[in-house]
N, C-alpha and C positions, 0 to 999 in steps of 0.2 A: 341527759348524760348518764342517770342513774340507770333508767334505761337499759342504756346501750352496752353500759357496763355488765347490766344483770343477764341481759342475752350473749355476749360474749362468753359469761360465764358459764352457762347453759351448754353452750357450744361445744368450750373446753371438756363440757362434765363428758357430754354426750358422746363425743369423739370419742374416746376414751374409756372401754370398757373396764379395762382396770382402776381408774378412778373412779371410774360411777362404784362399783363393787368395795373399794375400798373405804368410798366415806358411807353407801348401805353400811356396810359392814362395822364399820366404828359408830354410826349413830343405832342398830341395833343394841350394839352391844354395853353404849355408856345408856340407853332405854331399856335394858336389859337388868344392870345394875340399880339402875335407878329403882323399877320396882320392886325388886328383889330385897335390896338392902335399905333403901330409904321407904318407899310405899310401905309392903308389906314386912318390916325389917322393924322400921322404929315409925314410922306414922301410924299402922292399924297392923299392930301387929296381933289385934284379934281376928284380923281377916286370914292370919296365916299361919301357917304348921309349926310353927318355929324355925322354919329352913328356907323360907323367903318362898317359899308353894304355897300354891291357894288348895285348902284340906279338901277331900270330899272329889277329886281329881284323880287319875289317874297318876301322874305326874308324883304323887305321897307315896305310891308302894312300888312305882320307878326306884325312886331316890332309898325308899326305907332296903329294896333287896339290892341293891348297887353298892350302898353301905356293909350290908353283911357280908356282901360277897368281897368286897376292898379289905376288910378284916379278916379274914379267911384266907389272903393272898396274903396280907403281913404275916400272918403266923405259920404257913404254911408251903409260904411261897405259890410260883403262879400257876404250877398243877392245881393250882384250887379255883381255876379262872374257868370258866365255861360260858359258853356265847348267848344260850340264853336262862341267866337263873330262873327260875319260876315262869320257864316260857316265855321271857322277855328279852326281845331282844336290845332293846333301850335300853335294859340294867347291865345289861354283859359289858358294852360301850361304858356307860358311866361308870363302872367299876373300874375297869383298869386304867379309865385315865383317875380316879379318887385314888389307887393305889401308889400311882405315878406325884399326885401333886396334893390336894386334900378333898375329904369327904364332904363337901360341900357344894350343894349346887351352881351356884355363884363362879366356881372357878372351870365349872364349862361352857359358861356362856360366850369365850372368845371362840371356842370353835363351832358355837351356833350361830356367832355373828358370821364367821367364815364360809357358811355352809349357807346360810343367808346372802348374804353380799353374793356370791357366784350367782346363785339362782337369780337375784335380779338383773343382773349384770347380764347373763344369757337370755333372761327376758330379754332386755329391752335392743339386746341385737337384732332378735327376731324379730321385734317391732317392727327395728329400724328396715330388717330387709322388707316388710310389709310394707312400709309408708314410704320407703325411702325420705324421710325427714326426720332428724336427726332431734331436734329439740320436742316435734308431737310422741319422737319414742319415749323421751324424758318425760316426758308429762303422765304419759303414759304407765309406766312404771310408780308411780306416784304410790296411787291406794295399797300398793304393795308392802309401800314401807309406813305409809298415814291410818290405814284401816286399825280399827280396836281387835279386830278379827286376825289381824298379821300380832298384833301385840302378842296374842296369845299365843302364836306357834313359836316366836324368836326367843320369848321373855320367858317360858316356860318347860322342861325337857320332855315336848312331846314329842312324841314317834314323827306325827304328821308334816315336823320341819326336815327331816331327812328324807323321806319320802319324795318329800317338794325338790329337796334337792336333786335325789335321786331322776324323778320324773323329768327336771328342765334338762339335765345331763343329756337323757335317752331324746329328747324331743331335740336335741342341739345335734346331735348325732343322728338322727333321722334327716336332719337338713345337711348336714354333710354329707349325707350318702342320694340325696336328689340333686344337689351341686356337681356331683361326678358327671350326671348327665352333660355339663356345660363343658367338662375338660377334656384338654390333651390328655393320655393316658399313664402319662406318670405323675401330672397332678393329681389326677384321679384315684393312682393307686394311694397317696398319701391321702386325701378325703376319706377313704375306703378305711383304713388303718385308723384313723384317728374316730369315724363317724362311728367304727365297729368297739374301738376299745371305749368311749362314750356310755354309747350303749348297755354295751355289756359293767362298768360300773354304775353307771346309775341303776341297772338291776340289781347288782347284787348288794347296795346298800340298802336299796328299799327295800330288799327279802332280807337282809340281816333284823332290821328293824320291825317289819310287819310280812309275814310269811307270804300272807295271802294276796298279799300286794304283787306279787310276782304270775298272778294268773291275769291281772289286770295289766301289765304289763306284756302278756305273753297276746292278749285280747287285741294292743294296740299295735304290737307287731304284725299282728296280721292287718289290720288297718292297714297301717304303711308299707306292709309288702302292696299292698294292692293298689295302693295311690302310685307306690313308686311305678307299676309296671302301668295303671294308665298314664303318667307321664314320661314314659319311658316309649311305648306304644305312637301318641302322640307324639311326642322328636321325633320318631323314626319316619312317621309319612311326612312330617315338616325337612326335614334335613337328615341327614345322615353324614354330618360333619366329622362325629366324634362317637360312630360304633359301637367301637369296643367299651367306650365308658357306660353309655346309652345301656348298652344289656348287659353290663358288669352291675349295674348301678341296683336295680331286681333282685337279678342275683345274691348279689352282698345280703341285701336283707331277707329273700326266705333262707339263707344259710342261717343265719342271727335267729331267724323264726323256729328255725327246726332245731338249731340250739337251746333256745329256749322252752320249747316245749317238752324239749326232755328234761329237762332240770327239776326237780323232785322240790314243788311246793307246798307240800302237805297235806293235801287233799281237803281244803277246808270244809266245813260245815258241808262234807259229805254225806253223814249220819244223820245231819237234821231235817232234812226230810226225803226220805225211801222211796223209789220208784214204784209204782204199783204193779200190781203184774197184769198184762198185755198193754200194747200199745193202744193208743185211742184211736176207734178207728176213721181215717179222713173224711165221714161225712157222717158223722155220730151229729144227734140234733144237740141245740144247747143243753138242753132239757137232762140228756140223756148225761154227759159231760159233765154236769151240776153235781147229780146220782153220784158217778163215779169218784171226784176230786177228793171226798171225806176222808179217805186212805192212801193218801200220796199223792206223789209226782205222777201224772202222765204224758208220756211220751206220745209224740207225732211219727210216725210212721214216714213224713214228708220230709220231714228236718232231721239232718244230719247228725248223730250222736254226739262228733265233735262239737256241734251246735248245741244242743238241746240238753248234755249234761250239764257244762257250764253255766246254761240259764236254769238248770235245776237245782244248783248250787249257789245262788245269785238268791232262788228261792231260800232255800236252804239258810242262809244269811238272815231273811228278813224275819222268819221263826225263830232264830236265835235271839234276835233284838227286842222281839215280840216279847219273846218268852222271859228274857234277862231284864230288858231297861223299860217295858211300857206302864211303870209308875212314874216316873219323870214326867214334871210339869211341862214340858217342853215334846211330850210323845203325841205324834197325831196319825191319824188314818191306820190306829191299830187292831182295827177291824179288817182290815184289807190281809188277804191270804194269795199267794201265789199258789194254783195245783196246776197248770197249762200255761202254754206258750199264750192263748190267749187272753188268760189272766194280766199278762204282761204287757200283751199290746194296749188291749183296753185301759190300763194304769197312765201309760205311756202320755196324756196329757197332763195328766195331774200329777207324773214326777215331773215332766219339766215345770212346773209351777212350784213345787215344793224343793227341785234343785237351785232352780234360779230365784225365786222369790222368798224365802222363809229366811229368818223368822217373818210374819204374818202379823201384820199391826195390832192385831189383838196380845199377839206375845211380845208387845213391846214398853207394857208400862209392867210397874213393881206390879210382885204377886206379894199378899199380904201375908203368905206362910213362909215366902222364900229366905231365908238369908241373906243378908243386907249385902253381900257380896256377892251372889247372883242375883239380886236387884238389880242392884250394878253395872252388870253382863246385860242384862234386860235392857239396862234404857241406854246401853251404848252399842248394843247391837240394834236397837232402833233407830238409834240416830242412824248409823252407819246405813242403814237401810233406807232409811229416807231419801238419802243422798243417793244412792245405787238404786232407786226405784225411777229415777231422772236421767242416771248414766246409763243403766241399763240397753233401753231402747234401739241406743244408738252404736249398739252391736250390728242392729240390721245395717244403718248407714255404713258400719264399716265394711258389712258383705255386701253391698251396692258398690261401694266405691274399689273394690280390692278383690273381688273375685276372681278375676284373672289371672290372680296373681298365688303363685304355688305356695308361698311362703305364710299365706292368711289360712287356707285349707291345712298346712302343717301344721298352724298353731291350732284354729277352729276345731278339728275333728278330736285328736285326742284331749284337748281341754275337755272340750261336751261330753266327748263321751264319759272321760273321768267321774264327772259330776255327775251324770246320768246312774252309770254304777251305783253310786251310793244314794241316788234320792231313790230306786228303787229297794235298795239292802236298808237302810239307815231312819227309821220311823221316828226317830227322835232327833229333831234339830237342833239341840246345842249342841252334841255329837257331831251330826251331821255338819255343822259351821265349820268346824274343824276336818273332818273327814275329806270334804268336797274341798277346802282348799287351794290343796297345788292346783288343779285346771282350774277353778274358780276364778280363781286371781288371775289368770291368763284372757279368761274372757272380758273381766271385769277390763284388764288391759287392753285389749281389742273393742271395746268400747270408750272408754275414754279417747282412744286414737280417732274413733270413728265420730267424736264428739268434735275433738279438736281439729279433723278437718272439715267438718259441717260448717264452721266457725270462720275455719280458711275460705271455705265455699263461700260463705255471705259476706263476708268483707270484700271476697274477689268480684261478686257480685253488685256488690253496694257504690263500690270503686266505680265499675262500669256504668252505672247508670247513672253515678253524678258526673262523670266525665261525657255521656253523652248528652247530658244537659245541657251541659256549656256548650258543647258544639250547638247543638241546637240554638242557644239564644245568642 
């Protein structure tokens, strides 16, 4: 009975994106408070700044320039408000709502839980259109809200939880604008309208927040232009029920593409590392290659500028990290230099091993120098690991069983790649846990699913072969 009742209620939750979203969203935000004000508040309040933030965090001169900036709008009114103080765009946000209600972290954690709750809630859609089953989507969404690793985007005013947001928005609106393929064409125009305005805010929260986020963004629209016109391609030799949708649907997104590519993201860690002068030429030996990389970026001759800056600047990134964070006990492979596109490929096994797998068992027990609060971070990102070194796997099970299926490549491509991005920029993994995040948590979802129907698989299995037993005796 307890049962039956407990999967009914599963059912309920599942149905119901707004309910799933609303209790994420309330158990964030009373787990929210809870370490804010009770953990680090009055249990260890030597673990924390005095403002319910763990010190030594990014998160401290968030909070410290949002405060000056909420004071500067009392005495001055709100010409004193500017979007990003100190180049943050997290402090512009936390000011004016501290201006609005008080200077205190704590009183914006209801619309982290907000921001939160959506983003699962549009997960576990996408699950559902993956799996089509509504309870393996629930399940699914789990680590989302259970990891030590979500603790730290919801419970804390990092960038990296709007961004999340940001990203599931654009990824929700990417599949509304592959649905148009399926309609009549005033459904369609409404997918088209809603898939595009999607989009376009989950861009521009994630560029409010982190600038450069908006060129990763701009990376994935082209991803999904290109998905959408082979499935667009594909209808057309299949049927040509719904035309106009079918090549409206393209359409829609390289406009969205070409929109975004104009949009002025700042040109990040452009400076950081300078192109050399000539290009390399296409059959230069390694040897010769080796010589040249000591003074820069070199460019291929074969690969497209549009191509080839942006991974110049990808480089560029990893020199910054190198250069800023490779004392942190947590920096590995800081020897590694991007000056070629080859440099990248050859990397290219060992970021998937350091996107998808780190922290690395050895960085899972206390360090004896660390503070007893990243100790902490230490053996509960291990934990969390353990567990996810057994879920993991069963990503592939989910690309076995669900290939076919356009809504698994919607979610699969731009998670990976997200995570990709940053295990080649991001040399330092307690950074990077957070950085990799939003797509992280999506695969980590697409595993779990691909767990849960592995499960379904041998029971439906197990079923059968003790029912031909009977027959048999």
């Amino acid at each position: 009975m307890a049962t039956r009742m407990s999967l009914a209620a599963m059912d309920r939750l599942a149905e119901s994106p707004l309910r799933l979203g609303t209790l994420v969203g309330g158990y964030s935000l009373a787990a929210t408070w809870f370490i804010q004000l009770f953990l680090l508040g009055w249990l260890w309040p030597h673990w924390s700044d005095g403002n319910g933030l763990i010190p030594g965090q990014d998160v401290v001169g968030f909070h410290r320039v949002a405060v000056e900036q909420a004071e500067a709008i009392a005495l001055y009114g709100w010409s004193a408000w500017e979007l990003r103080p100190n180049g943050w765009g997290i402090s512009g946000l936390m000011s004016a709502w501290y201006a609005l209600t008080l200077p205190e972290p704590w009183v914006l954690a209801p619309i982290q839980a907000l921001f939160y709750g959506v983003s699962v809630a549009l997960l576990a859609k996408l699950v559902f259109a993956v799996t089509e089953n509504s309870r393996v989507a629930l399940l699914a969404v789990l680590p989302a809200v259970l990891l030590p690793s979500a603790a730290i985007i919801y419970a804390q005013p990092h960038r990296d939880l709007y961004v999340m947001f940001g990203l599931m928005l654009a990824i929700y609106g990417w599949w509304l604008l592959f649905r148009m393929q399926q309609e009549p064409v005033v459904k369609a125009l409404g997918l088209a309208v809603c898939g595009s305005g999607l989009i376009a805010v989950g861009f521009i929260v994630a560029w409010v927040v982190r600038e450069f986020s908006a060129e990763i963004f701009q990376g994935l629209g082209g991803i999904f232009a290109l998905l959408l016109c082979l499935c667009a391609g594909y209808s057309l030799r299949q049927t040509r029920r719904h035309l106009t949708s079918t090549v409206a649907s393209p359409v829609v997104a390289l406009l969205l593409l070409f929109a975004m590519a104009s949009f002025h993201s700042g040109d990040f860690f452009t400076r950081e590392l300078q192109v050399a002068p000539g290009p390399t030429a296409p059959h230069a030996s390694v040897e010769d290659m080796n010589i040249e990389r000591v003074d820069g970026w070199h460019s291929v001759n074969w690969l497209p500028s549009r191509i080839d800056d942006p991974l110049r600047r990808l480089a560029g990134a990893r020199e910054h990290f190198i250069r800023d964070y490779s004392h942190g006990r947590t920096a590995i492979d800081t020897d590694v230099n991007f000056r070629h596109v080859v440099d990248m490929v050859a990397y290219t096994p060992r970021a998937v091993q350091v996107g998808l797998f780190s922290p690395f068992p050895h960085q899972w027990l206390p360090h004896p120098e660390a503070e007893p609060v990243r100790n902490a971070y230490r053996v509960l990102g291990g934990a969390e690991m353990a567990v996810l070194y057994l879920v993991l796997p069963f990503l592939l099970y989910a690309g076995w069983c669900w290939w076919r299926r356009p809504a698994f490549w919607i979610l699969l491509v731009p998670a990976l790649a997200w995570v990709m991005v940053y295990a080649y920029t991001v040399p330092v993994v307690g950074s990077l846990v957070r950085y990799r995040f939003p797509g992280y948590v999506i695969l980590v979802a697409l595993a779990v699913a691909g767990l849960c129907q592995a499960v379904l698989h041998w029971r439906a299995r197990t079923r059968r072969n003790a029912t031909s037993g009977l027959e048999e005796s």
